[in-house]
N, C-alpha and C positions, 0 to 999 in steps of 0.2 A: 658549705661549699662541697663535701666532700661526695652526693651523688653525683652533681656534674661534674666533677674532676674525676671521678670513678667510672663514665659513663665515657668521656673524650678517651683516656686508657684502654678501655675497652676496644672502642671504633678507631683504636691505629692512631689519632688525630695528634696526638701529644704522647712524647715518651714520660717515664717517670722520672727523670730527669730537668725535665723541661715544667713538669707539674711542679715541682719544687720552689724552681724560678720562679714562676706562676704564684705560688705562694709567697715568696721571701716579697718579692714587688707590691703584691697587694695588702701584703703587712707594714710596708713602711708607706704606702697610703693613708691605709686606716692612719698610724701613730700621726701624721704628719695633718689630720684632720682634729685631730681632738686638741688639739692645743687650744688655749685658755682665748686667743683671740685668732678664728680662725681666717685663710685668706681663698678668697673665690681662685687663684689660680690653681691652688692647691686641687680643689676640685675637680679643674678642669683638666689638669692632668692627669688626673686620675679616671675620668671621661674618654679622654685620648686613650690612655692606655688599654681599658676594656673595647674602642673602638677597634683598633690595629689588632687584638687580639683578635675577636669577633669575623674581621676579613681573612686574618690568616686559620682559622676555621674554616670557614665557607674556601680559599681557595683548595685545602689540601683535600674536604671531604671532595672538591668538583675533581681533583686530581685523582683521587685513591677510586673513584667511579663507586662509590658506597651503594648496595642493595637499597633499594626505595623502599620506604615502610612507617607503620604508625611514628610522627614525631617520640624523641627521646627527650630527659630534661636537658641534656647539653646544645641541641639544637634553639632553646631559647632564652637561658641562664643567662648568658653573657649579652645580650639584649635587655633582659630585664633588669639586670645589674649595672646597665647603663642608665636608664629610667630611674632607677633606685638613686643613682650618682645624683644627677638632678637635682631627683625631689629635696634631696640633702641638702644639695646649696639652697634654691627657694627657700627653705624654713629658714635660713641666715640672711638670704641676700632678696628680699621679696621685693624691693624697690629697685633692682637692678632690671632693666628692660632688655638692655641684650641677651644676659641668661635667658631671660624668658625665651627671645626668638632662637636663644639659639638651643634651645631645648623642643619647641619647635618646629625647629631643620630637621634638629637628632629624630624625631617621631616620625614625619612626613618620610624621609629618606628607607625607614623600616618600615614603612607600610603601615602605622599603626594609626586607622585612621579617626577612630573611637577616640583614642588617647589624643590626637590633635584636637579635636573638638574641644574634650573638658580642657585642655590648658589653656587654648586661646580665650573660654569662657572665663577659666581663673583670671587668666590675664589682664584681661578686660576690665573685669570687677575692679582689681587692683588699679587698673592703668586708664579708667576711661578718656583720659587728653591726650594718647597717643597716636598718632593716624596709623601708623605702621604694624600695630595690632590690627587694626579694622582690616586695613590689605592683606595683611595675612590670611588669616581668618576670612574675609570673601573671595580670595584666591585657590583655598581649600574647599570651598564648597562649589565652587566652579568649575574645579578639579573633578566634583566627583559628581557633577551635570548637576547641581541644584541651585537652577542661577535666581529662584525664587529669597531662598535663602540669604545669599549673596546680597541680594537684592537690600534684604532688610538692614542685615548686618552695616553697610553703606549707609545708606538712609540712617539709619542710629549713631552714627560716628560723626554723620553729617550737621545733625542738632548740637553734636555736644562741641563740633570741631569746624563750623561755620566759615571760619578763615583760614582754613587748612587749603593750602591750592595741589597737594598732593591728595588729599581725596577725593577732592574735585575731579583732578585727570583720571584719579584710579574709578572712578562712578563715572566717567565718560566709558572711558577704556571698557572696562564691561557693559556698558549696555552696546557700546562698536562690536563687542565680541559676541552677543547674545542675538544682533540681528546677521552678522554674518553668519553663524552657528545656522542658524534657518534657513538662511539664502541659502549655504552648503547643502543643507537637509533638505530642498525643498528639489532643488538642482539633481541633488541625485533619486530621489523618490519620482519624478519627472514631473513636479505640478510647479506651473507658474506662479506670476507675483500675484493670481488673482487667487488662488490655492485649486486653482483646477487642475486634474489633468486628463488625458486621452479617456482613459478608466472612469475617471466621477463623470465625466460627459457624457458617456454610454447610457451610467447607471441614472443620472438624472431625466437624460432623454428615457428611456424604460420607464420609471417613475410617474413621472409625467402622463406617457400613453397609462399605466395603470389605472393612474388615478381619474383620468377623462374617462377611459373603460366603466370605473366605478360610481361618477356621475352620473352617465348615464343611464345605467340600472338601477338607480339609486334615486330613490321621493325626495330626499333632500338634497338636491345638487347646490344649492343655492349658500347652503352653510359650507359643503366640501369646496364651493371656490373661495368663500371668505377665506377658510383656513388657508386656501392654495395660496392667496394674497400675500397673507402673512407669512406662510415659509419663506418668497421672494424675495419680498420685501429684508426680511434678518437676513437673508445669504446677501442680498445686497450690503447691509448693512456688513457683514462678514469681512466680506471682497472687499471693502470700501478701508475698513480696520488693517486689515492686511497691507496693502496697497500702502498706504500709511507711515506702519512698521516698517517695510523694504523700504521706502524712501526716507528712514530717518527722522520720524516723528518723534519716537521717544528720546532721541539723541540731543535731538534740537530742545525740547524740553527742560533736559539736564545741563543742556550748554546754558538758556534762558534761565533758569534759576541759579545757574553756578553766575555770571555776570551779578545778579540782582543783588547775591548773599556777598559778591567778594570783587566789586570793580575796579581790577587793577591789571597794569599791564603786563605781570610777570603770569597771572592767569592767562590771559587772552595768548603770550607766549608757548606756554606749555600746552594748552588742547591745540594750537596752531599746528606745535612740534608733532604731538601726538598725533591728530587727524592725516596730515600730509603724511607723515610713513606709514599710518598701519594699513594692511591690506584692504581693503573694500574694492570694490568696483567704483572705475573712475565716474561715472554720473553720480553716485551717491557720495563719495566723497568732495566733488565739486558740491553737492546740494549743500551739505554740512557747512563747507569753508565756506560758502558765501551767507551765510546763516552768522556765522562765526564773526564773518567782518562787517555784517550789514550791523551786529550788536557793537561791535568797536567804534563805527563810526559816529553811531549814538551817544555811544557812551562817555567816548573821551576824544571828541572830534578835532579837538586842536594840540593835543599832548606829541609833542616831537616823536615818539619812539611809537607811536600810535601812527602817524605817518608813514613812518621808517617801514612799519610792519604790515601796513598795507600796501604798499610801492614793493615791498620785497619780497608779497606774497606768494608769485610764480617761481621762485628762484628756490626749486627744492634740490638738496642734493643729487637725483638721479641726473638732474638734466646734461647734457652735451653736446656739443655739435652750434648748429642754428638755432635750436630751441632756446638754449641756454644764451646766444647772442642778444634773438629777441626778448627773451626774458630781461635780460641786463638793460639791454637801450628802453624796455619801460620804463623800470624801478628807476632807471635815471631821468627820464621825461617828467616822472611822478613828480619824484625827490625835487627836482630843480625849480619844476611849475609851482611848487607848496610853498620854495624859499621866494620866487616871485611874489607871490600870490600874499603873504605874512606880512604883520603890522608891529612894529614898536618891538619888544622883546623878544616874542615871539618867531619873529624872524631869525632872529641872532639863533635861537636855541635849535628850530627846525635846520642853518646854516649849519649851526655843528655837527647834526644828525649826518646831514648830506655828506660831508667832509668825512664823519666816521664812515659813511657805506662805502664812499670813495678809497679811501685807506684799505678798507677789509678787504676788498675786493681787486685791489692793484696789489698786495702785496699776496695773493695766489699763485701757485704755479697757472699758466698756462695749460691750457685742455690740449691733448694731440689732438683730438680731433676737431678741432678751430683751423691746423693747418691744411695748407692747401693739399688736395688728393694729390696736383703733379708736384714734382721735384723744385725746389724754388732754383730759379736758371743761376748758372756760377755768376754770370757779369753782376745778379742783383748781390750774391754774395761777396764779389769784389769792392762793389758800389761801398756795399754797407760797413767794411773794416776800412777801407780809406777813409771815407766820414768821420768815424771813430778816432782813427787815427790823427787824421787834421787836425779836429778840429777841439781836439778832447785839453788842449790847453785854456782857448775860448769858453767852452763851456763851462768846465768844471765837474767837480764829481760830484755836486747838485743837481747839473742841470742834467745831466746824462742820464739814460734809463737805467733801473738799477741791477739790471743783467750787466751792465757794461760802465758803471761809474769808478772804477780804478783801474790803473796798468793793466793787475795781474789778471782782473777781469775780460779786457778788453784783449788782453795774448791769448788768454782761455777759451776767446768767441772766437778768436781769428783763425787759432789751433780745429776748433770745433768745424770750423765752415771749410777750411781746406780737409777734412776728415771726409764731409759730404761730398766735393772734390777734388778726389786727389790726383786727378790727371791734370786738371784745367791750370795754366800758366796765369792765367788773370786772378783768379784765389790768389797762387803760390805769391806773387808778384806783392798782391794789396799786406798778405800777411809777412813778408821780407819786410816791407816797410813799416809795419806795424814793428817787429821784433826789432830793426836797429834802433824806432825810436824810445822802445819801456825796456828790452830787454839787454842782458849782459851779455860783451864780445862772441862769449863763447857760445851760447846760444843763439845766436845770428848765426854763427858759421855752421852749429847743429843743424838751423832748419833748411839753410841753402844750400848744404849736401842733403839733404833730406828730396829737397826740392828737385836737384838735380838726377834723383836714382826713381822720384816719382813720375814727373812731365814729359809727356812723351809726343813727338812729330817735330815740325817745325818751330813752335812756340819755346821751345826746350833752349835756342839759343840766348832768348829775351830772357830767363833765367841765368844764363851764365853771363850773357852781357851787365844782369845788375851787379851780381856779383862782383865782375870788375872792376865795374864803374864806382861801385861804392866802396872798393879795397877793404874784401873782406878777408882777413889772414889771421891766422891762430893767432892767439894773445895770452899768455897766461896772466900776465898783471893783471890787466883789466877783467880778468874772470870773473874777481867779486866783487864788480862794481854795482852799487843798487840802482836800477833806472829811476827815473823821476818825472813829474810830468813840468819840470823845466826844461828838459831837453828838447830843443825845438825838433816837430816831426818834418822829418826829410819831402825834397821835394822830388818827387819822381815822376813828375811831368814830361821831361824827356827820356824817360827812360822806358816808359812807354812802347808796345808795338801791337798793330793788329789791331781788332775791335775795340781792344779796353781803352784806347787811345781818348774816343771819343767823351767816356766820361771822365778820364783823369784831366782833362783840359780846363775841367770847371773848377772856377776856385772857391765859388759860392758856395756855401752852403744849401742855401735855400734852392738854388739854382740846381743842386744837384739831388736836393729830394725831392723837386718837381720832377725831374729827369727819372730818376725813381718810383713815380706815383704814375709813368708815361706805360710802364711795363720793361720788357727784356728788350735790347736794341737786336739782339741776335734772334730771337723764336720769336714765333707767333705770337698774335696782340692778345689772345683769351689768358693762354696758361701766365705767360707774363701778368696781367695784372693780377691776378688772384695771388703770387708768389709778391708780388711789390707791394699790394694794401698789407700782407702780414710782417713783411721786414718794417714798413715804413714805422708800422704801428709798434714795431719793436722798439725800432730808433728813438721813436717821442718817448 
């Protein structure tokens, strides 16, 4: 040790002080390694500590601005004393597979790229039934453009690891990566999917006139167009291969024999997952997935989750809006026609599929942009807390949606919609009502001064008048009283004024989410309905 600790002294990097340290630490490593049964942490604290040492090198020289010049040994001692560290556990711990990768990381991360190679080869020897050496190992050589290599390394892991479904995606996944890589290449070189571009055009047209030039000067023209035939003919054949590769031929291949070697539905899952996020170009990734499911539906044509997954196929994470509507009311057209469509058991099993998609997909937030672009009108938000309010004894906190299946919930929406408007009387009005019947004295009289410092014009009286009406006055007794939903909800049918008149008159239920589904009694019939299909569909 003592050139590079004599060599970091020199270059300012570490006081004599700090070498010391430096010393005493890496002395009770060593003792704490030789013991009679040694343990792999031990090692790797000792890894760690040459690591942290190693960056605080590297920052002070980039700090101290050091003169550039032939490497010194301290510039690579503490690197190769980490490699050393390693090697030492492996000779103990050679059955240990994480050490491996994680010795590995330590190389890849230092650049050392020689050194990756031989360990993933050790590795391998030692570990051939591991897939995650094989990924490693063809992830590094893809790193360093040799997707031939890659190639094989896969292909050899593949024989030994036939039912591995992480090889499989990881041997899709690069060959996805190997024809985009080209497409990129091809895209900025400027030649199309035929590999022509402006340039080879020139030079083949020139070619061409050469070679007809030299026909005709030429006693043997007859053998110079054979040959002409023949060049055609392989560039055709060229363009045709190409052509091919850009649309995913070798893809489909590796997808077609990954089925054959491993027909199960957590494969078909994973390249599903895979192909739909990775980047390609959406015509080539449509080619693939439909590739993908045309082998599903061969394969395992009546297996429930095999339905599930083709009904669910449009439904990728990006979507929003309409897209994501239409998507949904497919997969549910699918799902539903499959449970018709089922005999004897099979039905049952496909039913519970349908049930699960149902579930996963009701219990999602809501997309914002599902709601309407206008402002949903206050009367529909009036509408919608009086319902609640009614009728929330009848129904139950089953049958309610589950934005709104208890009190605290159902004050939370009421709260929330007079937030949207907090001028409008008819809000204030349905949420008064809502608050005497879940909430406590004292919180009725919060919101009805609340109510009365927000509502502004002439509706502002129809706020003081319930107040009245309903003798709302401080209480401290009943402050901590808990609401319940036996407390019958008030009727405030007459207490009513203005337009909201009209739908507080309905005692119906049904009668009033028709009146609902009609649009806004006050605005126009467009914006109204768009704003009453998304409440309605709230309500159910």
């Amino acid at each position: 040790m003592l050139a590079e600790l004599k060599d970091l002294v020199q270059k300012g990097l570490f006081t004599q002080k700090e070498i010391k340290q430096i010393m005493q630490k890496r002395t009770a490593f060593e003792t704490a390694l030789v013991r009679r049964i040694p343990k792999k942490s031990d090692f790797l604290r000792y890894a760690t500590y040459e690591m942290s040492l190693e960056a605080l090198r590297r920052k002070r020289a980039e700090r101290l601005k050091l003169p550039k010049g032939p490497p010194s040994v301290s510039d690579y001692a503490l690197v190769k004393r980490q490699f050393q560290i390693f090697e030492r556990a492996l000779k103990k711990f050679k059955g240990d597979v994480g050490l491996w990768i994680q010795y590995i990381q330590v190389a890849k991360k230092e650049g050392a790229r020689a050194l990756v190679g031989r360990i993933t080869a050790r590795a391998l020897q030692l570990h051939p039934n591991v897939p995650a050496l094989y990924v490693l190992a063809a992830a590094h050589e893809l790193e360093h453009l040799s997707p031939s290599a890659a190639r094989a390394l896969l292909q050899r892991g593949l024989r030994l690891n036939a039912d591995s479904i992480e090889m499989w995606r990881e041997y899709v996944r690069m060959e996805m990566n190997f024809v985009e890589s080209l497409r990129r290449r091809w895209s900025v070189l400027g030649i199309d999917i035929k590999g022509k571009g402006k340039d080879t055009e020139k030079g083949d047209g020139s070619r061409r006139r050469n070679a007809n030039e030299s026909s005709l000067g030429d006693g043997n023209a007859e053998g110079d167009d054979g040959m002409q035939v023949d060049d055609e003919e392989d560039l055709d054949e060229d363009e045709t291969a190409r052509k091919e590769i850009m649309e995913g031929a070798i893809v489909k291949a590796v997808i077609s024999n990954a089925v054959k070697a491993l027909p199960k539905i957590e494969l078909f899952r994973e390249l599903h997952e895979l192909i739909s996020g990775y980047p390609s170009p959406p015509s080539l990734k449509e080619a693939i997935l439909d590739h993908l499911h045309a082998l599903l539906r061969e394969t395992l044509p009546s297996l429930p989750a095999a339905v599930k997954l083709s009904a669910t196929r449009r439904l990728t994470p990006d979507l929003s809006g309409e897209a994501l509507v239409d998507a949904l009311k497919s997969a549910n057209d699918v799902l539903s026609a499959a449970v018709r469509t089922s005999d004897g058991d099979a039905r049952e099993s496909v039913a519970a599929v349908y049930a699960e998609f149902v579930e996963e997909w009701c219990g999602k937030d809501v997309d914002d942009t599902l709601q309407p672009s206008s402002p949903i009108r206050p009367s529909l938000l009036a509408a919608h807390i009086r319902l609640l309010t009614r009728h929330a004894l009848v129904l139950g906190s089953a049958l309610l949606p589950p934005k709104a299946n208890s009190p605290e919930k159902i004050l939370r929406l009421a709260r929330k919609h007079t937030a949207r408007a907090p001028a409008d009387a008819r809000v204030w009005l349905a949420r008064l009502d809502a608050e005497k019947a879940f909430a406590a004295p004292g919180e009725v009289e919060s919101a009805w001064a609340e109510a009365r410092g927000r509502v502004e014009g002439p509706a502002l009286a129809d706020v003081w008048l319930w107040g009245l009406r309903s003798e709302v006055v401080p209480s401290s007794d009943s402050a901590d009283s808990s609401p319940s939903f036996a407390s019958p909800a008030p009727s405030t049918a007459h207490l009513t004024h203005g337009p909201a008149s009209s739908l507080e008159e309905q005692s119906d239920p049904q009668a009033e989410v028709s009146l609902l589904e009609e649009g806004d009694l006050d605005d126009d019939a467009g914006d109204g309905d768009a704003a009453a299909d998304i409440t309605v569909e709230e309500m159910r």
